[in-house]
Structures are given as C-alpha cells and as structure tokens.
N, C-alpha and C positions, 0 to 999 in steps of 0.2 A: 953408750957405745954399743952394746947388745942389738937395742935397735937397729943403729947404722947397718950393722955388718947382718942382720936380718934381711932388713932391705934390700942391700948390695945384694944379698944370696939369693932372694926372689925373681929381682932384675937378671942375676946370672944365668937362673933355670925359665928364666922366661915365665915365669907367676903358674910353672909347672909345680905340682904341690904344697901350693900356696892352700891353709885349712877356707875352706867357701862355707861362707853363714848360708843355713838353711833356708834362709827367706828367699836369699837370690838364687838358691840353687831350684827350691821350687816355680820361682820364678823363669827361672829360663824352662823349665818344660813346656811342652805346646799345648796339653791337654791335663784339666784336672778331674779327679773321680769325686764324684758324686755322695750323697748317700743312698742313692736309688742304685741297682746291680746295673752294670753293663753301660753305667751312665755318667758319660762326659763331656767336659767344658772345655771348650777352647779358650783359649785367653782372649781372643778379640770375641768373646761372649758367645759365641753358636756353641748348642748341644750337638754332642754326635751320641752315637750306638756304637758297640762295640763286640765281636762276640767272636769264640773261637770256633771252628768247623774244621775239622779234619788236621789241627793240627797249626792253623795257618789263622792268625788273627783279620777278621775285616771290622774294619771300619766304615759306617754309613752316617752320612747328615742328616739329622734330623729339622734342619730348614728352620729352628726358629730361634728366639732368643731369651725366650722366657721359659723356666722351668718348670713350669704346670703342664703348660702345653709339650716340652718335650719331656716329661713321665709319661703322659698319655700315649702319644707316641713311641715310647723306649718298647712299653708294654704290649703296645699292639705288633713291635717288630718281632721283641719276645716270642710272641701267640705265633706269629708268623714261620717262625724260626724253627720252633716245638714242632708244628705242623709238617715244615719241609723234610725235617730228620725223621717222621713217623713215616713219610710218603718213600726218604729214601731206604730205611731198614726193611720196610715192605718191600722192596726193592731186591735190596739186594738179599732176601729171605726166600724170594720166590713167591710171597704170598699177593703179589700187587700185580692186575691182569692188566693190560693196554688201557681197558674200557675204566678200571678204577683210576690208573694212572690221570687218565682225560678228566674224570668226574671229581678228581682232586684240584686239576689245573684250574678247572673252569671255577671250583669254589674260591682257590687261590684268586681268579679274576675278579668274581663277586665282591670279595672284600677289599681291595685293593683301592684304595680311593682317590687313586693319583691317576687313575686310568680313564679318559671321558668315553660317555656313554658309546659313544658311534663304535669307539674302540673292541669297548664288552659285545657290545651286539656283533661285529663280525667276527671276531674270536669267535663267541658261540653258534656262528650258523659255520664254520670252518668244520668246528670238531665235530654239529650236527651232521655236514654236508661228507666230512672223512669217514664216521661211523655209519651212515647211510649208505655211500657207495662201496664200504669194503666191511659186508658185516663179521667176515671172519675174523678180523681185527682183533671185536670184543674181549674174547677166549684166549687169545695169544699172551703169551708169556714176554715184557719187553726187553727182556733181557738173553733171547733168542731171535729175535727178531732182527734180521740183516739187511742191511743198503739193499741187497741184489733183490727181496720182497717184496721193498718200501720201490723201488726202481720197477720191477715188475707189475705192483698194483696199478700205480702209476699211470703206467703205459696203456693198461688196459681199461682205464678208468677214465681218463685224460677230459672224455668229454661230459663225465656227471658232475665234475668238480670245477666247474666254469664260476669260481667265485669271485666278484667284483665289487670293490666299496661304492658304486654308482650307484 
C-alpha cells in the first residue's frame, strides 16, 4: 500500500523530488573530470580544457578522442595559459613596453601549431614592417597608448606599411 501512494505522490509532483541514483545523475552531466587538472570528457568522448581567467570559466576543445593525446595537449594549453597571465600582469604593472608586448605575440605565434606557416611568416614581417616604420613604438607604454597615436602614425606612415600576402 505504501508503495502505491508513493507512486501516486511522485506522479502528483511530477517526479519533482523523486531521490535520483547517482549513476544517472552523473550520467546526465555533459562533461566528466579527468584525473589530469583542467581536464575533461565529454560524453560523446571528445576532451576539452578548461580553465578559469578573470573570474569567468572557458572552455576550449581539445579535438581528439583519445586521452594521451589530449594531456599532451591539456599541458601545452596550460604552458599557454601561464604565459598569457605573466604577459597580462606585466601589463597591467606597467612593466611590459609595446616592443615586449610584440616579442611576446610573435613567441605566442612560434609555438602555436594550429597556425600554417604562410600565416607565421606574415604576422612576422607585419610586426617587423610596424616596428620599422614607427620606431618610437618600442619605448611606449601600451597601456597609454591611444586610437588618436595609433590613427596618427597611421596616417603618416600609410605608405611604408604596404603589406600584401602576394
């Protein structure tokens, strides 16, 4: 009889605080943790990355399905990661000039292996061909640095910066 009127009471609340076995509960999640940090499974098998910045979780795909390959990958986002947060505290420290800023980018390109080569090669004749025509640049603080500058070099520069992927 208990039964029954269990029942009836679930059907009533609409299987609203019905006790859910853990298995299904973990089951219905989208993504599991790993025992690698920052590292997770989707249920239809893809790893992703994971990592907090500012307060605000992202998420990135790690593109594959097998887990050797996405630690290798977790790690390199990692290293990635460690890097962009030293380039932005420099940053916002005051201690990171224009020309370090660029010398960081273009490392960040370096190692980036999703990027093909024609790509690296004119990113770096851009930043060679921006610090060439505007050497004050280097010295600048980029955290003073304004549109109306960036607008003005520009203008005056217009025809040493003639850069074309042809």
């Amino acid at each position: 009889m208990s039964d029954d009127f269990t029942f009836a009471f679930y059907i009533f609340l609409g299987n609203r605080g019905k006790p859910r076995d853990p298995a299904t509960a973990d089951a219905a999640k989208t993504r599991r943790k790993t025992n690698v940090p920052n590292l997770y499974v989707h249920r239809n098998g893809g790893y992703y990355y994971r990592v907090t910045i500012g307060g605000k979780q992202l998420w990135e795909t790690l593109r594959t399905k097998l887990k050797s390959v996405a630690e290798a990958r977790a790690t390199e986002k990692h290293r990635t990661v460690k890097a962009s947060t030293k380039t932005i505290r420099g940053l916002q420290t005051g201690k990171l000039t224009a020309d370090d800023a660029i010398a960081e980018a273009l490392q960040e390109i370096d190692q980036n292996p999703d990027l093909k080569p024609s790509t690296e090669r004119f990113r770096h004749k851009a930043s060679i061909a921006l610090l060439k025509s505007w050497p004050e640049l280097q010295g600048l603080d980029p955290r003073k640095l304004t549109s109306h500058q960036v607008k003005e070099s520009y203008l005056l520069r217009k025809t040493d910066l003639a850069l074309t992927r042809h």
